[in-house]
C-alpha positions as CSV (number, residue, x, y, z in Angstrom):
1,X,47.3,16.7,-59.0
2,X,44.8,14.6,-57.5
3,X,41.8,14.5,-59.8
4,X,38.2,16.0,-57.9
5,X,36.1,13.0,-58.8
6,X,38.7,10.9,-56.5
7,X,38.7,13.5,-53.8
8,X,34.7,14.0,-53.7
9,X,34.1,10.5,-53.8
10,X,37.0,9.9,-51.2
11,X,35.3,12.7,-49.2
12,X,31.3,11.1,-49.6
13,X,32.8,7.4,-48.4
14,X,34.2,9.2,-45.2
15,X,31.2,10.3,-44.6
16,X,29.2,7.5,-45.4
17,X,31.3,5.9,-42.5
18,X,30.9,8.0,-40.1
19,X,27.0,7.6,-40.7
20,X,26.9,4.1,-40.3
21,X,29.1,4.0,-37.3
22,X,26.8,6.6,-35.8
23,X,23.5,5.2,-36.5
24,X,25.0,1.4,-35.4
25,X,26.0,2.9,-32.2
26,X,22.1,4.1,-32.0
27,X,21.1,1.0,-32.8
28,X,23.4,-1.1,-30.2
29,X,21.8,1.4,-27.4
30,X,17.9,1.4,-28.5
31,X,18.4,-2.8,-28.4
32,X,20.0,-3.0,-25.1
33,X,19.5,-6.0,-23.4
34,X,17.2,-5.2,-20.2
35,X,18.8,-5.9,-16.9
36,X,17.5,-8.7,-15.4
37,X,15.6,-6.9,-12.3
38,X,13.5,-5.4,-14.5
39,X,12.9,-8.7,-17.1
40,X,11.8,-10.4,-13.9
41,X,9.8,-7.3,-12.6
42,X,7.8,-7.4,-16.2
43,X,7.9,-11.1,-16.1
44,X,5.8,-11.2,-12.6
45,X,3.4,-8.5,-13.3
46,X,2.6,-10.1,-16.5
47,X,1.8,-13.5,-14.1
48,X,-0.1,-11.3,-11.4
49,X,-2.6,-10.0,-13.6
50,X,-3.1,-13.3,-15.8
51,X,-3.5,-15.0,-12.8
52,X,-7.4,-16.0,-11.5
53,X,-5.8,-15.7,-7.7
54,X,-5.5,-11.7,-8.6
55,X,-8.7,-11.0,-10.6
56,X,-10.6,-13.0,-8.4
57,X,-9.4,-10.4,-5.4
58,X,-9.5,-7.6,-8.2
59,X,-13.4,-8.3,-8.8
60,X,-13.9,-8.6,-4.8
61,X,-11.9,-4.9,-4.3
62,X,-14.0,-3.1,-6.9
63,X,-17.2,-4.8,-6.3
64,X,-16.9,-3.5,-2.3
65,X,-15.4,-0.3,-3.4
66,X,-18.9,0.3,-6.3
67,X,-21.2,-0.8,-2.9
68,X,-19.1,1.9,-0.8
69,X,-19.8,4.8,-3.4
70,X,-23.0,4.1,-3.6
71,X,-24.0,3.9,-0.2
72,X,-22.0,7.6,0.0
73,X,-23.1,9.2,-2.8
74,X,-26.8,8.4,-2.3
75,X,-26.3,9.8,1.7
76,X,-23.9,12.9,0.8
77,X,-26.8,15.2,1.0
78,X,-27.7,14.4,4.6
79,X,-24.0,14.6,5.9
80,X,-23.6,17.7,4.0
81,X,-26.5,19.5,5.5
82,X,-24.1,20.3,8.9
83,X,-21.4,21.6,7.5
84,X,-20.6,25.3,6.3
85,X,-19.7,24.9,2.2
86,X,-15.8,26.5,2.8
87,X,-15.3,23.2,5.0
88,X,-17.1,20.8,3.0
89,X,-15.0,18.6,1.2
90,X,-17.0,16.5,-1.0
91,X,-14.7,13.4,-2.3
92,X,-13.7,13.2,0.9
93,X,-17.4,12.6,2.2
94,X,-17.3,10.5,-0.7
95,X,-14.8,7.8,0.8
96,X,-16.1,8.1,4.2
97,X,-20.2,9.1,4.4
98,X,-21.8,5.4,5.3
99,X,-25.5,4.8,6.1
100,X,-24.4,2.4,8.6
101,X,-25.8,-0.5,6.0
102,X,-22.2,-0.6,4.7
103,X,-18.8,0.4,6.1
104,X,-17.1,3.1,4.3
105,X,-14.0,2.0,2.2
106,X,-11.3,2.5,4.3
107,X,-12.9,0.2,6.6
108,X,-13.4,-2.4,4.0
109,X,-9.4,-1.5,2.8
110,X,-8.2,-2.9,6.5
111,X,-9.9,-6.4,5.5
112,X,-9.6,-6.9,2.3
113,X,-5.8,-5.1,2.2
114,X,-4.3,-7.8,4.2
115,X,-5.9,-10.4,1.7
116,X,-4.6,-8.9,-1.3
117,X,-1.3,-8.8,0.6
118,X,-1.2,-11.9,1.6
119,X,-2.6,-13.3,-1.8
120,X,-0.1,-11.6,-4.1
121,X,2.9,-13.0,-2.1
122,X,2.5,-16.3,-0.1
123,X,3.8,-18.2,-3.1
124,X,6.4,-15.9,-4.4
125,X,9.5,-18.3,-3.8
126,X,8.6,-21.9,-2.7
127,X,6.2,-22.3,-5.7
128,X,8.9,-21.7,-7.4
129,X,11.3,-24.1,-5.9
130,X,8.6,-26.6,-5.7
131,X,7.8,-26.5,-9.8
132,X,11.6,-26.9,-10.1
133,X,12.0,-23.3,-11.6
134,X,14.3,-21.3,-8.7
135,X,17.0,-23.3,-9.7
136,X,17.0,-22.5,-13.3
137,X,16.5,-19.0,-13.0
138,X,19.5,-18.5,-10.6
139,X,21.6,-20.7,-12.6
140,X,21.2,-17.7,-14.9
141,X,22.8,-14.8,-13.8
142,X,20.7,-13.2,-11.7
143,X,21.5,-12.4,-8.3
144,X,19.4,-13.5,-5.7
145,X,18.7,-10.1,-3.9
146,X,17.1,-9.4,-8.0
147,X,15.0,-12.2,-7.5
148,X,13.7,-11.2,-4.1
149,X,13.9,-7.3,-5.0
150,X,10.8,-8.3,-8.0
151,X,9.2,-10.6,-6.1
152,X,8.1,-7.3,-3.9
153,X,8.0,-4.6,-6.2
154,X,6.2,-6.0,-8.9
155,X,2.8,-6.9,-6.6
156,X,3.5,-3.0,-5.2
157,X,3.5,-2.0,-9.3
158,X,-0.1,-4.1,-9.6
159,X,-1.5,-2.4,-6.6
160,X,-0.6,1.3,-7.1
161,X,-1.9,0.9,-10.8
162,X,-4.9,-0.3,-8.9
163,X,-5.8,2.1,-6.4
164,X,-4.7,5.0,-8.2
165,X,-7.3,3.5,-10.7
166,X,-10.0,3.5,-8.6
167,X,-9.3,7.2,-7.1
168,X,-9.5,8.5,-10.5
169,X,-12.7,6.6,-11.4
170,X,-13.9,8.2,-8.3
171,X,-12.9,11.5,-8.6
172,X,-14.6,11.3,-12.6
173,X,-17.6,9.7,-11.1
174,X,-18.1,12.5,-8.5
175,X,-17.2,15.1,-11.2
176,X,-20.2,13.8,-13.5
177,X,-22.4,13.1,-11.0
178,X,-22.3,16.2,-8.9
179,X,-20.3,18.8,-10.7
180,X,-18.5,19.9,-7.8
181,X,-14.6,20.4,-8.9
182,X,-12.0,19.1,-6.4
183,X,-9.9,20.9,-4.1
184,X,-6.1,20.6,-4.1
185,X,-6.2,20.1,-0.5
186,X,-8.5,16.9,-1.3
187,X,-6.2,15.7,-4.5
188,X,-3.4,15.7,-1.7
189,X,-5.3,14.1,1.5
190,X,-6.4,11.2,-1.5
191,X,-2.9,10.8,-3.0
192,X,-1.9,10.5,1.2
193,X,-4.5,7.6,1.7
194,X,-3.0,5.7,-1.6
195,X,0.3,5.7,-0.8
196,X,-0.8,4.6,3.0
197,X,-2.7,2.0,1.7
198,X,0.1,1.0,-0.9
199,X,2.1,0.7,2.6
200,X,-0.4,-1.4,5.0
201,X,-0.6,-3.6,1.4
202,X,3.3,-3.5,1.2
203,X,3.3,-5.0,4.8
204,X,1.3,-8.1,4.9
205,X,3.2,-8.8,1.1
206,X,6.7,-8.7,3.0
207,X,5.1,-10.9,5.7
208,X,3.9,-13.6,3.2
209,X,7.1,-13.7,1.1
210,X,9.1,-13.9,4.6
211,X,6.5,-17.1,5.5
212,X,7.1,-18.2,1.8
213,X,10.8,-18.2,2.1
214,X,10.8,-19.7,5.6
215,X,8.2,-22.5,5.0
216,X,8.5,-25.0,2.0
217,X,5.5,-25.5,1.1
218,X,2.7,-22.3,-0.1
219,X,-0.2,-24.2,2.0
220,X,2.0,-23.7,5.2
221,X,3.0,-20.6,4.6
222,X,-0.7,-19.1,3.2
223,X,-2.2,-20.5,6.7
224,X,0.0,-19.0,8.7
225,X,0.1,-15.9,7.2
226,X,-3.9,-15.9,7.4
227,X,-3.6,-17.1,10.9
228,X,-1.4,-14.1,12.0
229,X,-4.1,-11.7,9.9
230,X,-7.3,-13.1,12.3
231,X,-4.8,-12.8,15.1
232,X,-4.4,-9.0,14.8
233,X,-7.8,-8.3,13.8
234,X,-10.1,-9.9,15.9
235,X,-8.4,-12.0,18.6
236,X,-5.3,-9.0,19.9
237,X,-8.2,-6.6,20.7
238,X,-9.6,-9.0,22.7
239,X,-6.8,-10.3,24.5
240,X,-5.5,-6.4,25.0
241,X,-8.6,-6.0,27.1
242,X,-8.3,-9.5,29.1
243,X,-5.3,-7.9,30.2
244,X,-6.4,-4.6,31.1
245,X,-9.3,-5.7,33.1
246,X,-7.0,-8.4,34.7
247,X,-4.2,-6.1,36.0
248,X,-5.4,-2.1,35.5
249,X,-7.2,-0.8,38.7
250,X,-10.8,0.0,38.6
251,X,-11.5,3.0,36.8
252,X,-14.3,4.1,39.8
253,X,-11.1,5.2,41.9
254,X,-8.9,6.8,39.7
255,X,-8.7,10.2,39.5
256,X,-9.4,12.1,35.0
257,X,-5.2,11.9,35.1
258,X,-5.0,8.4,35.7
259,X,-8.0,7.4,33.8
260,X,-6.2,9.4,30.7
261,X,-3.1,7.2,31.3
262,X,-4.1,4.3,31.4
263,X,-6.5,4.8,28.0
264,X,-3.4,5.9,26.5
265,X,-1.7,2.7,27.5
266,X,-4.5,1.0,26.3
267,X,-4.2,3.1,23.0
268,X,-0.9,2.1,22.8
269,X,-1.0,-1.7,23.4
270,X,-3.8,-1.5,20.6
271,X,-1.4,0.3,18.0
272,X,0.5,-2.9,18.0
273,X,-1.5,-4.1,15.7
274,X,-1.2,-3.2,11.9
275,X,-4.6,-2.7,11.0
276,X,-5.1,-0.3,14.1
277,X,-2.3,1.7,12.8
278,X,-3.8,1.6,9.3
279,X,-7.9,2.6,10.2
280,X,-6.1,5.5,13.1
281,X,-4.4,6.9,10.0
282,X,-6.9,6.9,7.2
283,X,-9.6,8.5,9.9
284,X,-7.2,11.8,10.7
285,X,-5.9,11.6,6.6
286,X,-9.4,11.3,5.3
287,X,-11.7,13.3,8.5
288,X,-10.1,16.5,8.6
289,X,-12.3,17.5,11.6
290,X,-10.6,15.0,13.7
291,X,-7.8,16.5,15.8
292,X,-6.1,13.8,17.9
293,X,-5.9,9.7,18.0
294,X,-6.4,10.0,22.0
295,X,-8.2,11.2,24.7
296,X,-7.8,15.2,25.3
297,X,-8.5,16.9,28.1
298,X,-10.9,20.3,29.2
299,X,-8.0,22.0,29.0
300,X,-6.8,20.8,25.5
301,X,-10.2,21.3,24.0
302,X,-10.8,24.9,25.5
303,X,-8.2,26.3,23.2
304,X,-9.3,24.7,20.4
305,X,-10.3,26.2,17.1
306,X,-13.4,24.3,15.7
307,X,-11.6,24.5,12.0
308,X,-10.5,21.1,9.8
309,X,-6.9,20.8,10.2
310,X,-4.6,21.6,7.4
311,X,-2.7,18.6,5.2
312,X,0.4,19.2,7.4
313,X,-0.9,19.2,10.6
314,X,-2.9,15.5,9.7
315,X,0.3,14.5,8.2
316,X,2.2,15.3,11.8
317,X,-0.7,13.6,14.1
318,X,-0.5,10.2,11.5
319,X,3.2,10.4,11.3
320,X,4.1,7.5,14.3
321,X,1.6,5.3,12.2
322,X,3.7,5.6,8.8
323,X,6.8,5.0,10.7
324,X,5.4,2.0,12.4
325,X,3.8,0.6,9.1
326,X,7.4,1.5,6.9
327,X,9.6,0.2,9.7
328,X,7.5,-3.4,10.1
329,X,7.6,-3.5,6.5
330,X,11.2,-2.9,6.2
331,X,12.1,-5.5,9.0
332,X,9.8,-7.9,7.2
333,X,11.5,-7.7,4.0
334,X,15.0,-7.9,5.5
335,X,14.5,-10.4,7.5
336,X,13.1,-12.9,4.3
337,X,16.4,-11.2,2.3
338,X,18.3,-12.8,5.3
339,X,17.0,-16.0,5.1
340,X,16.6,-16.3,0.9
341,X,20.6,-15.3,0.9
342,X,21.6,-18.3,3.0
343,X,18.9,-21.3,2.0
344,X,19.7,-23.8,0.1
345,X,17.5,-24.4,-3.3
346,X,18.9,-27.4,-4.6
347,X,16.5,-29.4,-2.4
């Protein structure tokens, strides 16, 4: 017969085992390697927000959106003094209530947006193949669609961590300065014009990395992105109305029907451009008085309810401008994955 001291000490040894197995196989999971998308996606948000490029454009954003607050909180009593308290929505009269000294900060967003855009990602690939680096990192192995897949999202990680910052320093800055607690409906209409302005961000960052994979050198491709920005801004409205005022028929003979076609054309022609898009969604997302982007009729307006318009109903009236932001976005990025997957980086 087997003595017990050999079979209990048999028995602890199994189990001894079976412990160690166990807690290597925790150990083996918890270190992991990281897959290189995300290394890289931690390596360039680290580099973003050392760099001086983003907190100089980090200083400009909260210094403009400070002046904004300002200017609204110390005219919210005058734009308040109209409306019934049920409608009054008072961080949303935050982000929009201007003395006229000042836009409000939306306004400022469909400026300084596009900079921060085009600042976070006109460099993204041919610095890299300039300081000799693109070729080491892909003669890791890291895909190239990896590469160009953190080149995008991290800049998106670094602004939504940024604007969500600044809607919550609002929201606690109203909260101590006023008292007044804050409406779901208003937690959703802000959340709507962060993730919109995440998007009109997103876009000009696809167009710079697709100017940054196209052109070899960051000066080129930093111009032209900032020469396509003016372009849209301030020279397309200008050469939307040459046009209509070269080939459009005088508005003295048209009859209200044609004159409302042709402002929609107008309208329309105008919505071409991204920041257009941008201010005609944050306007219906953030006024919840306004009812339409375009010229109504008598008719239209007799049946009208003078009520703000619920979440949904904004979110139908600003839906053609999120598609039209999320689509040029998309084509953007697909169009620089296109060309990064055939050019050459050995020279």
């Amino acid at each position: 017969m087997e003595s017990p001291v050999v079979y209990f000490k048999d028995l602890f040894s199994k189990k001894l085992k079976i412990n160690a197995i166990a807690l290597a196989g925790r150990e083996q999971v918890m270190h992991r390697p990281a897959s290189p998308l995300v290394t890289i996606i931690r390596k360039e948000i680290g580099d973003h927000v050392r760099s001086w490029r983003f907190i100089v454009l980090l200083v400009l954003i909260v210094l403009t959106f400070l002046a904004s607050m300002y200017v609204s909180v110390t005219n919210i009593k005058p734009a308040a003094a109209g409306e019934e308290p049920q409608q009054f929505l008072l961080y949303l009269k935050i982000l929009t209530t201007t003395d006229g000294s000042l836009p409000s900060f939306h306004i400022f967003m469909s400026f300084l947006g596009a900079i921060l855009g085009i600042g976070l990602g006109f460099d993204a690939v041919n610095a890299e193949q300039q300081n000799g680096t693109l070729i080491r990192l892909l003669a890791q192995p890291v895909y190239r669609d990896n590469l160009l897949l953190a080149k995008f999202i991290s800049p998106l990680i670094v602004i939504t961590t940024l604007f969500l910052s600044l809607a919550l320093l609002m929201i606690g800055g109203g909260l101590i300065i006023t008292g007044v607690r804050i409406e779901i409906v208003e937690i959703l209409r802000i959340l709507a014009f962060i993730l919109l302005t995440v998007l009109y961000v997103g876009f000009w960052l696809s167009l710079s990395i697709l100017l940054s994979v196209k052109f070899k050198q960051a000066t080129t491709s930093a111009l032209t992105a900032i020469g396509i920005w003016l372009f849209f801004t301030i020279f397309y409205k200008i050469v939307v109305n040459m046009i209509v005022k070269a080939f459009l028929p005088d508005p003295a003979f048209l009859s209200p029907d044609d004159i409302m076609y042709y402002n929609n054309v107008i309208l329309n022609l105008l919505r071409f451009s991204p920041s257009q898009l941008y201010t005609d969604a944050t306007t219906v997302l953030l006024m919840p008085t306004v009812r339409s982007l375009g010229p109504l009729t008598v008719e239209q307006m007799a049946g009208a309810i003078p009520t703000p318009l619920s979440f949904r109903e904004s979110i139908m009236i600003v839906w053609p401008q999120l598609t039209g932001l999320f689509a040029a976005t998309t084509a953007c990025f697909a169009l620089s994955y296109f060309f990064f997957m055939r050019r050459e980086i050995r020279s």
